[in-house]
One Martini backbone bead per residue (centre of mass of N, CA, C, O) as a GRO file, in nm:
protein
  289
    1UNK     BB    1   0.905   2.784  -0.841
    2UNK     BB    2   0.946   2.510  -0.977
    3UNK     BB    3   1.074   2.352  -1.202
    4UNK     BB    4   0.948   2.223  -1.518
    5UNK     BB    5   0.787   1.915  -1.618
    6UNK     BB    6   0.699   1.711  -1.905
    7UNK     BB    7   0.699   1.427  -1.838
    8UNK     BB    8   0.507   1.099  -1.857
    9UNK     BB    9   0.340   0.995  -1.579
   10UNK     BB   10   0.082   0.811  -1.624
   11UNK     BB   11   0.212   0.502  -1.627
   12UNK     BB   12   0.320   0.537  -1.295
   13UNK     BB   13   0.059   0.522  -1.207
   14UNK     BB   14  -0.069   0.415  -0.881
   15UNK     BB   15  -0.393   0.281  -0.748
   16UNK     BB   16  -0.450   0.223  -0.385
   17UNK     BB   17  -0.690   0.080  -0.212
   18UNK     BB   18  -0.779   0.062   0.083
   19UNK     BB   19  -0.896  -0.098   0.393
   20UNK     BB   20  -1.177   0.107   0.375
   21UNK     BB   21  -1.466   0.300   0.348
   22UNK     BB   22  -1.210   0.457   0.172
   23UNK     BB   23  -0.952   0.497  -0.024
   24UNK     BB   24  -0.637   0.630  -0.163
   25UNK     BB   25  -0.362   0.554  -0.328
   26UNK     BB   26  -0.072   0.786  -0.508
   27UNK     BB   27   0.160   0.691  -0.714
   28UNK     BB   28   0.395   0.786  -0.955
   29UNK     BB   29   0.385   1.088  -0.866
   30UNK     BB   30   0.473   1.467  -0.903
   31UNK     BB   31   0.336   1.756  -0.791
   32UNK     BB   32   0.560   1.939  -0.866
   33UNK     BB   33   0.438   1.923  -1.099
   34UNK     BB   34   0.314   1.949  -1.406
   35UNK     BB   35  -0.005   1.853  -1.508
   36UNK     BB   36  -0.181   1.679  -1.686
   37UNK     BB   37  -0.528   1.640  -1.803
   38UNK     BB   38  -0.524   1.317  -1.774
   39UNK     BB   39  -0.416   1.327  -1.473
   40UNK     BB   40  -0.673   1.483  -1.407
   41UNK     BB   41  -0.862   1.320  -1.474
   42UNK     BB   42  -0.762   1.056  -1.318
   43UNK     BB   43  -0.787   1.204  -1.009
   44UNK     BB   44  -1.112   1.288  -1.051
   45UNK     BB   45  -1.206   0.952  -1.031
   46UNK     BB   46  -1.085   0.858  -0.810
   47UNK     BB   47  -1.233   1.085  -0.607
   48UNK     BB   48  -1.526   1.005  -0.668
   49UNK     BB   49  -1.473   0.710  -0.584
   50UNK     BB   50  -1.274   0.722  -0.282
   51UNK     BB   51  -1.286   1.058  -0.163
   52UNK     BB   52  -0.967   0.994  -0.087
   53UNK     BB   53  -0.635   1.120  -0.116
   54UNK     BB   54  -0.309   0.957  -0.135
   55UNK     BB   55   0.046   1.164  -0.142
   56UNK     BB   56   0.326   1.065  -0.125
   57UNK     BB   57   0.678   1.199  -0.118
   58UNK     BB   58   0.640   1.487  -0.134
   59UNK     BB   59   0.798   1.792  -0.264
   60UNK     BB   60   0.643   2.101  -0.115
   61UNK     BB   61   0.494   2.409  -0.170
   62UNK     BB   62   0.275   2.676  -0.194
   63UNK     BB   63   0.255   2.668  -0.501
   64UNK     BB   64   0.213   2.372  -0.546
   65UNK     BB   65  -0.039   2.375  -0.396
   66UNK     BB   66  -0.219   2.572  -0.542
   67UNK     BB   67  -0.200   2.457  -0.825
   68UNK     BB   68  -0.347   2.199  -0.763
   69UNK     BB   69  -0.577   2.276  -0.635
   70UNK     BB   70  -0.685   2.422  -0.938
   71UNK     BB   71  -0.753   2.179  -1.079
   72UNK     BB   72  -1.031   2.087  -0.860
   73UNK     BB   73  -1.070   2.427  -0.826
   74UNK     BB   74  -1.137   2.678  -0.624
   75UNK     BB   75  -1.093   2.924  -0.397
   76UNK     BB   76  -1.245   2.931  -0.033
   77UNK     BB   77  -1.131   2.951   0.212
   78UNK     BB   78  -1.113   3.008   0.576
   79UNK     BB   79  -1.303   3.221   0.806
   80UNK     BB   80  -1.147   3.098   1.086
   81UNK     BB   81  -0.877   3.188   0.957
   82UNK     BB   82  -0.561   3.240   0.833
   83UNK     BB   83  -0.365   3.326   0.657
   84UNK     BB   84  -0.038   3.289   0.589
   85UNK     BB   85   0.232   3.465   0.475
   86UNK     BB   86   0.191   3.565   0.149
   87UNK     BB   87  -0.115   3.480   0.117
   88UNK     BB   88  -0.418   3.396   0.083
   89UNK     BB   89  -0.530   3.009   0.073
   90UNK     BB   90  -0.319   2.963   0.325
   91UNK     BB   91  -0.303   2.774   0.585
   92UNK     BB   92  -0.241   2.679   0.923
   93UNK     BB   93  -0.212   2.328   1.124
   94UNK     BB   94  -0.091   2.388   1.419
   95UNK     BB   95   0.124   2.203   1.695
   96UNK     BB   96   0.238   2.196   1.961
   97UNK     BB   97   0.438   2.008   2.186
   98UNK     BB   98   0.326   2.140   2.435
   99UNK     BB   99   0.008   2.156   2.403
  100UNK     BB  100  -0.310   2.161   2.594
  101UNK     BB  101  -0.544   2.194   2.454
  102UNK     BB  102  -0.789   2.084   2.230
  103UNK     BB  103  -0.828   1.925   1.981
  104UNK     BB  104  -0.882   1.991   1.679
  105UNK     BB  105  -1.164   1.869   1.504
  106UNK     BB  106  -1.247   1.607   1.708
  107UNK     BB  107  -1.529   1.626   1.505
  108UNK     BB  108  -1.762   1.483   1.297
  109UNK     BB  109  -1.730   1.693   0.960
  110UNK     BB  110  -1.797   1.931   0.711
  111UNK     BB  111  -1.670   2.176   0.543
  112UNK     BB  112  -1.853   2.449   0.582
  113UNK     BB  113  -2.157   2.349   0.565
  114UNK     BB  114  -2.254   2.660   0.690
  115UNK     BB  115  -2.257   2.715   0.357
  116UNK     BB  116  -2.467   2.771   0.061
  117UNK     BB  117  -2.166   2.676  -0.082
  118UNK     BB  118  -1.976   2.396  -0.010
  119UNK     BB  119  -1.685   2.261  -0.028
  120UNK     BB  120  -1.569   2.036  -0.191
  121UNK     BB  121  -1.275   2.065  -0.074
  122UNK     BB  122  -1.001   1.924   0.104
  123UNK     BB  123  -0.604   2.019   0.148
  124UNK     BB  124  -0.336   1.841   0.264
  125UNK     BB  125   0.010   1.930   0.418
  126UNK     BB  126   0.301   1.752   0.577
  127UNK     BB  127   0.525   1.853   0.726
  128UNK     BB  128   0.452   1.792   1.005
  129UNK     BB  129   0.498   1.438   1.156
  130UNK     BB  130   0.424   1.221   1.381
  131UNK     BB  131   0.523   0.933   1.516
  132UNK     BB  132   0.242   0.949   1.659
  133UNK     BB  133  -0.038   0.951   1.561
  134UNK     BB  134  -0.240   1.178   1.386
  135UNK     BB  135  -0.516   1.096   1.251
  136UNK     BB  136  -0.742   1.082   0.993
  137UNK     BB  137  -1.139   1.030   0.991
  138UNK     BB  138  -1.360   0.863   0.780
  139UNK     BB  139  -1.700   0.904   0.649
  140UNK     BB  140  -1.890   0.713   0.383
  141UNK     BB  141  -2.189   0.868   0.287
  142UNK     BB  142  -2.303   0.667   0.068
  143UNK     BB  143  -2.254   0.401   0.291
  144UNK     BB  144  -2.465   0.512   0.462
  145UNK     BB  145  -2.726   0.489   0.285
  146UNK     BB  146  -2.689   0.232   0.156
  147UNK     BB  147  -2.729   0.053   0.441
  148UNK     BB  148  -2.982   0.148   0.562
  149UNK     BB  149  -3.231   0.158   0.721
  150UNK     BB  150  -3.570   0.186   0.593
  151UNK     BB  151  -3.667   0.361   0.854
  152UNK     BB  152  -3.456   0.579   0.873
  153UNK     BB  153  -3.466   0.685   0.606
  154UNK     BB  154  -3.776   0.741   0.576
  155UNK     BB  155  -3.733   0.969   0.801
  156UNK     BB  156  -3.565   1.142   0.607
  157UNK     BB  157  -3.704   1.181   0.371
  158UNK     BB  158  -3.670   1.583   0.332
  159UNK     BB  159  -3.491   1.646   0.488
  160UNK     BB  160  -3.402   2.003   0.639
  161UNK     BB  161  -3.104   2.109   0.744
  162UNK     BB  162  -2.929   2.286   0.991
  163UNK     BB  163  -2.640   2.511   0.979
  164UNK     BB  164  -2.395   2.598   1.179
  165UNK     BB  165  -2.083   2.793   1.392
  166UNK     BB  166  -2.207   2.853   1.636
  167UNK     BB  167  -2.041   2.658   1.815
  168UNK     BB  168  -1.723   2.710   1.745
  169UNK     BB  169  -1.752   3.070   1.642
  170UNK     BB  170  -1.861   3.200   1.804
  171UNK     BB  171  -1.818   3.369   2.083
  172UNK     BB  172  -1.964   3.183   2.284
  173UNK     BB  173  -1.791   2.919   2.115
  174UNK     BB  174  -1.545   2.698   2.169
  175UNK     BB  175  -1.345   2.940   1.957
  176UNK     BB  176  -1.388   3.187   2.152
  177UNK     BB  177  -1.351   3.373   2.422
  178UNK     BB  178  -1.226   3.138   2.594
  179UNK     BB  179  -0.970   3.105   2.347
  180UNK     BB  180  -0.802   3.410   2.373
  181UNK     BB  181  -0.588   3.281   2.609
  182UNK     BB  182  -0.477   3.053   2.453
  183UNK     BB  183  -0.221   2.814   2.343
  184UNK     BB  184  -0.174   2.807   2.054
  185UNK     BB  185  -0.020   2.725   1.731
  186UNK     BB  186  -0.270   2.815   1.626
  187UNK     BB  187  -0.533   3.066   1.425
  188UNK     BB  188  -0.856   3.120   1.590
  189UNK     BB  189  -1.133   3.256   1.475
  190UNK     BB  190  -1.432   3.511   1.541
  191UNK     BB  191  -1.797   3.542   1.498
  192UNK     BB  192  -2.097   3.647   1.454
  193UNK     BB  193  -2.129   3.486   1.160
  194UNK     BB  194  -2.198   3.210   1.329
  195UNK     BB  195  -2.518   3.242   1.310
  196UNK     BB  196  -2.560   3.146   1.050
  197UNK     BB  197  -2.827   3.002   0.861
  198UNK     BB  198  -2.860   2.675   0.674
  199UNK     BB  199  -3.002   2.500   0.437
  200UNK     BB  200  -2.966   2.107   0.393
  201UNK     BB  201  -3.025   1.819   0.258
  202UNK     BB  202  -2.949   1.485   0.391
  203UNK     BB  203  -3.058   1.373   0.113
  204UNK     BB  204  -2.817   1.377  -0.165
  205UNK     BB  205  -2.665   1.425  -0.442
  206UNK     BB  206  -2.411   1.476  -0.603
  207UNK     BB  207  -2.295   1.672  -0.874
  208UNK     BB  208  -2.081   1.440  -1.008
  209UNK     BB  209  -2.232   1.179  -1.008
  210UNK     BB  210  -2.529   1.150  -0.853
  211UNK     BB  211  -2.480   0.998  -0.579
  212UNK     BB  212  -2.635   0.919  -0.282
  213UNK     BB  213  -2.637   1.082   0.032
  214UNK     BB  214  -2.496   1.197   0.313
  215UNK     BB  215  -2.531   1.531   0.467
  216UNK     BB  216  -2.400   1.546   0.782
  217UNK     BB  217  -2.376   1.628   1.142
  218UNK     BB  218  -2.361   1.622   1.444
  219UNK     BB  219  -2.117   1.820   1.554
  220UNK     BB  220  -2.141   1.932   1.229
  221UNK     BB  221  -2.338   2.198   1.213
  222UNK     BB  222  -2.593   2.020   1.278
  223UNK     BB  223  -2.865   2.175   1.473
  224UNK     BB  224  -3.097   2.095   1.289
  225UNK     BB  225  -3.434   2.001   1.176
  226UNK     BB  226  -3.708   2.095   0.989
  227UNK     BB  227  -4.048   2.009   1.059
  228UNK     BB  228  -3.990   1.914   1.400
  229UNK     BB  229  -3.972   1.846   1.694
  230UNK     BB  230  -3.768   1.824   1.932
  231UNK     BB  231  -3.805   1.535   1.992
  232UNK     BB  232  -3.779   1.431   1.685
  233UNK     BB  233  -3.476   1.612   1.617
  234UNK     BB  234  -3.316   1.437   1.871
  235UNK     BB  235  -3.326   1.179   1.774
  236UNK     BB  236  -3.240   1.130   1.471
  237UNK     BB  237  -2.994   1.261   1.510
  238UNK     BB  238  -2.857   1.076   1.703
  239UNK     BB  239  -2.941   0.803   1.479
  240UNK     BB  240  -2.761   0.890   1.310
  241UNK     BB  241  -2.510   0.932   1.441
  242UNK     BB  242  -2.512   0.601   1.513
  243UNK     BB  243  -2.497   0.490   1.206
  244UNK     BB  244  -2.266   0.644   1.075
  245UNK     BB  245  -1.988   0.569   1.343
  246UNK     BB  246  -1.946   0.321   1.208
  247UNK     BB  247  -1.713   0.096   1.141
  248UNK     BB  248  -1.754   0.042   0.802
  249UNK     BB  249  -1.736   0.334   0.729
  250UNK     BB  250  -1.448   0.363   0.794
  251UNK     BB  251  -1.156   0.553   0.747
  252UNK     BB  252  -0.768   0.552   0.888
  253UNK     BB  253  -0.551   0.784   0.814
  254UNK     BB  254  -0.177   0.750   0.813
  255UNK     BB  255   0.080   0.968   0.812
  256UNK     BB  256   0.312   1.148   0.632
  257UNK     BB  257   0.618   1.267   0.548
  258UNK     BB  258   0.514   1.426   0.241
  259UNK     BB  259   0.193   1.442   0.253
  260UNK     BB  260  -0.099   1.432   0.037
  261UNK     BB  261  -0.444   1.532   0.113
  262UNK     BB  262  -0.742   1.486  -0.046
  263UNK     BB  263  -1.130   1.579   0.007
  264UNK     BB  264  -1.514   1.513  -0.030
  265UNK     BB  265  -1.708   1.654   0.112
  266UNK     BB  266  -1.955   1.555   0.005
  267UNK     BB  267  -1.879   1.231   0.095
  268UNK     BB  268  -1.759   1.317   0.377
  269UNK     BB  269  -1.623   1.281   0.714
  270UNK     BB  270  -1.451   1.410   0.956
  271UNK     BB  271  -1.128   1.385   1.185
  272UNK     BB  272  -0.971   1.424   1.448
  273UNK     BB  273  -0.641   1.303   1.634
  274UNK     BB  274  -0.420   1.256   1.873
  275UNK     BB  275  -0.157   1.112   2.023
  276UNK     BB  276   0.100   1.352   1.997
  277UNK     BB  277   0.241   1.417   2.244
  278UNK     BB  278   0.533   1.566   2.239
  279UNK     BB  279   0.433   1.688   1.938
  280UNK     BB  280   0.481   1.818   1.648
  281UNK     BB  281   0.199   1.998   1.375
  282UNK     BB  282   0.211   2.037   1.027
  283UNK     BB  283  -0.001   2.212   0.845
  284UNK     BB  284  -0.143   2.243   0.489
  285UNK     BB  285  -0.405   2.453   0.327
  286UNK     BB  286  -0.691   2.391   0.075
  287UNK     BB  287  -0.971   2.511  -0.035
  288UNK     BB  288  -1.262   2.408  -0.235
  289UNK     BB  289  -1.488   2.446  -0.504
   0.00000   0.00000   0.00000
């Protein structure tokens, strides 16, 4: 680990609001320092706000992120993931330049939805980023509730969403036996446990802020929805989706090499984006509750 810096960094902290439904750059901070609690308050108070939080120009290694990781809460694990060698709870996703598989999580999803007490946060850190295209876009889910229309809403009230990996994770889904001598430049397991379902009402309040969103997506992770007819189940869904996915909610971050960005699974869904084809890609991850 880098030898540590006491100067008091929080005077030359800058947060610039994206021009989306979401985000914001976070400037004259060295995460590679201890950061004092002021600092993490403030950038905690940032998170709560923009959902969204990127760190340009940071030169940083894995112990540096684990470090910060831990400012915002605890290590989650990736279940689906291996960590890197002599890690436990970093994870690589890695893309090479030859590489034609489908990209990796190119549908929108809140990470782990499909678990009991499902993780705050997902922090990525940009090693190799290629010079055009791997944008990851981001869907603003308080401003999804907040504008949607109310006879929407009315249908969604009380309703309690089914999550599962089943389709992703299962030996059967997306990156199951099917995947397995894929060429893939970085390594996802797949498992039985992923059919197992949990579930989380579509309408709830952030555990830390209490402002009310919307919690998941059709095609990420949300299965079913209880309590309703199979007709009028894939409307539903089909019309969330459909109003989600709209243009005034999103915002579509570019990243640059030395940026970590850290998201609000709570608050947003998220995808990736490919177009950066004979270019490699690398990022380091950290999951946090």
């Amino acid at each position: 680990m880098k030898p540590l810096n006491n100067n008091n960094q929080e005077n030359d902290m800058l947060i610039s609001k994206s021009n989306g439904a979401c985000g914001a750059r976070i400037e004259g901070i060295d995460l590679s320092q201890e950061l004092s609690s002021e600092q993490v308050e403030q950038l905690r108070a940032a998170w709560l706000e923009h959902h969204v939080l990127a760190f340009p120009n940071q030169t940083l290694d894995d112990d540096d992120l684990e470090r910060f990781s831990q400012y915002f809460g605890t290590f989650a694990g990736d279940p689906y993931f291996p960590p890197i060698e002599g890690r436990e709870y970093v994870a690589e996703l890695r893309r090479a330049a030859d590489e034609t598989t489908p990209i990796f999580a190119e549908a929108w999803h809140s990470d782990w939805s499909f678990r009991a007490d499902p993780p705050a946060g997902t922090i990525l850190y940009g090693i190799t980023i290629p010079p055009v295209g791997g944008n990851t876009d981001f869907i603003n889910l308080h401003k999804v509730l907040e504008d949607m229309p109310a006879d929407l809403r009315e249908r969604l009230e009380g309703k309690i969403a089914q999550h599962s990996a089943k389709l992703a994770y299962a030996p059967d889904g997306l990156y199951g036996e099917r995947e397995k001598d894929a060429k893939r430049g970085m390594k996802i397991l797949y498992s039985e446990d992923a059919y197992h379902v949990e579930t989380h009402p579509i309408i709830r309040k952030h555990p830390e802020s209490g402002k009310e969103g919307v919690f998941g997506t059709i095609f990420g992770y949300i299965v079913g929805i209880e309590d309703t007819t199979p007709e009028e189940e894939q409307r539903l869904m089909e019309d969330l989706y459909n109003w989600q996915t709209r243009a005034e909610f999103q915002y579509s971050h570019e990243w640059e090499p030395g940026m970590l960005v850290m998201w609000d699974n709570r608050s947003v869904l998220h995808k990736a984006n490919g177009g950066y084809e004979g270019h490699e890609r690398v990022l380091h991850r950290v999951v946090i509750n």
